[in-house]
N, C-alpha and C positions, 0 to 999 in steps of 0.2 A: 167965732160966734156960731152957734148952732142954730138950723136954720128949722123952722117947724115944721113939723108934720106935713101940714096943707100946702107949704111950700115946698118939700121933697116931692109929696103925688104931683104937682101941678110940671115941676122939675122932670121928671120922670114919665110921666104920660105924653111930653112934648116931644121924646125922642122918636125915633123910628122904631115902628114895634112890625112883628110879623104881621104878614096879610090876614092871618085868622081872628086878630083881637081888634076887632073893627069899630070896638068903643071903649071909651074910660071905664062904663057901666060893668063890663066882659073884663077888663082888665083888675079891677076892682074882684071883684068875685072872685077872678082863678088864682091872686095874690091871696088874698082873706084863706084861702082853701090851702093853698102852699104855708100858708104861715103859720095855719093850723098845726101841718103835718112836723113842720121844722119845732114848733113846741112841745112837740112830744118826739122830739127826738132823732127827725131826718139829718142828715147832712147837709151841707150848704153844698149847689153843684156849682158856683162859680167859688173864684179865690175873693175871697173876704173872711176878714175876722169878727167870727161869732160872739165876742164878746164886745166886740166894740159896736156891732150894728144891731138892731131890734130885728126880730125877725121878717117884720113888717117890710122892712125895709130892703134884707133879701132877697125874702120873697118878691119884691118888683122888680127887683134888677135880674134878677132869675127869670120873670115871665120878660122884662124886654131885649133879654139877652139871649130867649128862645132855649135855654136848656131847661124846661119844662114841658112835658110833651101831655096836651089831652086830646081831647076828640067831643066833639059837640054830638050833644044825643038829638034823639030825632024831635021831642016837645024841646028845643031851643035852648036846654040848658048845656054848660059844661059839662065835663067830669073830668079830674086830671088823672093822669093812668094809674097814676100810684093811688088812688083813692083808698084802699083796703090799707094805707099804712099806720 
């Protein structure tokens, strides 16, 4: 059975994440930003298949699995490094 949406985020935010994503709020965000990039065509930087997972879905296990690198600007927003992709 496939499990929904709200239950993969809630799945997913429960794990241990880096010290820098110090809220769902932040994780949310730099996933949304990463999922972007992978619809237009980034690569996946862990091992999963793109055709079996949403990008959405990547994209979170990518920010809790820390192979997504950004840097928090000085007004408190994100930016993932790869932004210009």
């Amino acid at each position: 059975m496939m499990a929904t949406v709200h239950e993969e985020l809630n799945e997913t935010t429960e794990q241990p994440q880096s010290p820098e994503i110090d809220s769902k709020y932040r994780l949310i965000i730099l996933a949304a930003k990463r999922s972007k990039q992978l619809q237009r065509g980034a690569r996946p930087r862990i091992e999963i298949d793109p055709a079996k997972h949403r990008p959405t879905r990547i994209a979170l296990e990518e920010i809790v699995q820390g192979t997504v690198p950004f840097h928090m600007r000085a007004d408190g927003d994100e930016e993932s490094d790869e932004a210009g992709q």
